[in-house]
N, C-alpha and C positions, 0 to 999 in steps of 0.2 A: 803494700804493693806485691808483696812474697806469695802472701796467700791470693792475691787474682793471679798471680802469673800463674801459680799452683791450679787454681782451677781450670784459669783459659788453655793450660797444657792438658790436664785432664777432658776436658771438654773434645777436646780435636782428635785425643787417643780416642776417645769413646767412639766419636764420629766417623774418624778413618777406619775401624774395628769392626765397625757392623756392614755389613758386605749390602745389605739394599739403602744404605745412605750412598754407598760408591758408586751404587748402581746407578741411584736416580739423578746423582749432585756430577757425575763427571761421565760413566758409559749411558747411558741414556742422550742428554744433550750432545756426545760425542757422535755417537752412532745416526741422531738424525743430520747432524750438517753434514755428516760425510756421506750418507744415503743419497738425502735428495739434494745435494753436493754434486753429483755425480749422474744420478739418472734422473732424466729428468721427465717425471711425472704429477708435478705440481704448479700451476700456474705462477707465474711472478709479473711484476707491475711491466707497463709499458716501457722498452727503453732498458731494459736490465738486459743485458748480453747474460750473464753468468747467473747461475742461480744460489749459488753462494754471495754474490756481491748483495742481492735482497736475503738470505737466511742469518747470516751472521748477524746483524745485528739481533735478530729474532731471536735464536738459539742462545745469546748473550741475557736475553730477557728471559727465559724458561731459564737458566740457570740459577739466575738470581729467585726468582720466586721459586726454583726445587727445594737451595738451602734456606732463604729466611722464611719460608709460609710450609713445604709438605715436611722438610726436615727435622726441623727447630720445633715445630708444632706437635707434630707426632712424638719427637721424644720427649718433650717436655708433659705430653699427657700421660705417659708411662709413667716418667720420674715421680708425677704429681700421684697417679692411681698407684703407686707400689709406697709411696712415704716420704720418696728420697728428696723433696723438696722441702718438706717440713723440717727432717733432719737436719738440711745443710742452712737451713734456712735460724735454726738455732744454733749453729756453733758459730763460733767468731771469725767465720766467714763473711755470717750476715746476709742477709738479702737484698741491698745494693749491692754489693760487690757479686752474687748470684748473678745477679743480673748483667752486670758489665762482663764477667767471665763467658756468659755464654753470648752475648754481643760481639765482642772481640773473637772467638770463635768462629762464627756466623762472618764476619767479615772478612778473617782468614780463611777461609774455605771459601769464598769468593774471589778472593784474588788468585788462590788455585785454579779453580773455574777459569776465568778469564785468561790467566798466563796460557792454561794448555785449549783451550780454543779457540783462541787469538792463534796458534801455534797453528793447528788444525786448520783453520782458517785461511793462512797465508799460503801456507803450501798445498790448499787449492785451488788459489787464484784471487782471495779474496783482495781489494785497493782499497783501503778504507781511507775517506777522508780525516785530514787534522780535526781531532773535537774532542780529542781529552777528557778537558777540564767541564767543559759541559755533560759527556758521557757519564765520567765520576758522579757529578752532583745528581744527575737522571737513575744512577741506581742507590745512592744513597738514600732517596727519599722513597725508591721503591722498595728497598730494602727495611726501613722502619714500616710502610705500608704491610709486605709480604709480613713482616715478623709479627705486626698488630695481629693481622688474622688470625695466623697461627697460634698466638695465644691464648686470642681470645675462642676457639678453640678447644685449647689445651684446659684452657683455666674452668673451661662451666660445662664440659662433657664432660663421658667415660672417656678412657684411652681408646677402646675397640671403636667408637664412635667418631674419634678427632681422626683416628687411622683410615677409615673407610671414606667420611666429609673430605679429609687434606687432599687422599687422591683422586676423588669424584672432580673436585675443584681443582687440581692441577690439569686432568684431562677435559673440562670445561675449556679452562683459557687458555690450556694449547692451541686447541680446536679453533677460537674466534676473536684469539688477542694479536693478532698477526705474526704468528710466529712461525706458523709455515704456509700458512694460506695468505694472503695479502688481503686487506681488510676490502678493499675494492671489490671482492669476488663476493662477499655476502651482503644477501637481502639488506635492504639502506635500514631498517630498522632496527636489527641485529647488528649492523656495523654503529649506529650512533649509541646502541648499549653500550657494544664491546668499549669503545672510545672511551667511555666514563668507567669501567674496571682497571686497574694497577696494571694488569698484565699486556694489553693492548696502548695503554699510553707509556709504558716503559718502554715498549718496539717501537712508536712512533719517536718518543724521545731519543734515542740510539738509531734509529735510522736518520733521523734529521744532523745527529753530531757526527756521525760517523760514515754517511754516506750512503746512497742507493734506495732513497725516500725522501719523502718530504713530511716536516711535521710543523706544528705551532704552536703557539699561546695555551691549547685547549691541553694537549699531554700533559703539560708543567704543573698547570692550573690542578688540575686529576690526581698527578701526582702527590703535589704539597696537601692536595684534603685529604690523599687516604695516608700518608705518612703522618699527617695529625689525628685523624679524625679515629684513626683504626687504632692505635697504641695509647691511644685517650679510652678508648671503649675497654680492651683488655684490662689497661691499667683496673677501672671500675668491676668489668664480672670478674676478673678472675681470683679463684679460691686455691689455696695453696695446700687445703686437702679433701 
């Protein structure tokens, strides 16, 4: 347990250290709820007074998929292209405990995430309804989702290549996962894509627990196949050097 603590601390330095992890994992998501927070030049659903009561959940979802899928992916394709997974992967560290270290990481910097835009949130009006416990389970299983990606990834590209795909793919599902557009607003064929990606039923999912949307069966359902189906796929391509 010594040596994962040892890691899961070394992981979060690493993390907090590199100035575009902070950028993308907390001023990034910050800086759009308090934008279109405040002026309002984006559509929002029928019925939304405030345009934070529909972004928060949204911006809750782009966080989660900055750190488990553009984060975690990007560095671990480094770690993997420079050796240092091989290395760590041979000392009595082990590579399950590799694994749960940067897991544990990954979830700690998410609850970062949420404490301070929950924060940002409130103090602009945002009312979220009671949904907790459902919230939780809607980003944990987007969270193993985001992270498959990113592995998978990390694990069967160069670094420069998972670098340049993580970000193509995080400004993708900004763009059409409901996070600052409202899924209503795009062509019906594009919106039943979006529906079936992580990123767009993790905002339905968080909209429907928390308030200022409606969601269903369909999110959850989306959900649990890419939190299997993605970190099933990593598991199998990824090379550790």
């Amino acid at each position: 347990m010594r040596a994962l603590a040892a890691q899961t601390a070394a992981e979060l330095r690493l993390t907090l250290r590199r100035g575009e992890s902070v950028l993308l994992t907390i001023a990034i998501p910050v800086g759009l709820l308090a934008f279109f927070s405040t002026v309002k030049v984006l559509p929002v659903p029928a019925g939304v007074h405030r345009p934070v009561q529909f972004l928060a959940p949204g911006i809750l979802a782009l966080a989660v998929m900055s750190t488990a899928m553009v984060s975690l992916g990007i560095a671990t394709g480094f770690e993997r292209q420079y050796g240092v997974l091989k290395r760590l992967g041979a000392t009595p560290l082990g590579r399950p405990r590799l694994l749960a270290a940067k897991t544990v990481a990954v979830l700690a910097i998410e609850l970062l995430q949420v404490a301070v835009l929950v924060g940002v949130a409130l103090a602009l009006g945002w009312s979220p309804s009671p949904g907790e416990a459902p919230a939780a389970g809607a980003v944990i299983l987007a969270t193993a989702g985001f992270a498959g990606i990113g592995l998978t990834m990390a694990g069967a590209l160069r670094a420069e290549v998972t670098l340049a795909g993580a970000n193509a793919l995080y400004l993708i599902l900004l763009l059409i996962g409901g996070v600052v557009f409202p899924l209503g607003s795009l062509p019906t064929a594009l919106a039943d894509v979006a529906r079936a990606l992580p990123a767009a039923a993790l905002s339905d999912a968080l909209h429907a627990a928390l308030g200022g949307g409606r969601g269903g069966a369909g999110a959850w359902v989306a959900l649990a196949c890419w939190a299997v189906g993605a970190p099933a796929l990593a598991a199998v391509t990824f090379r550790w050097e």
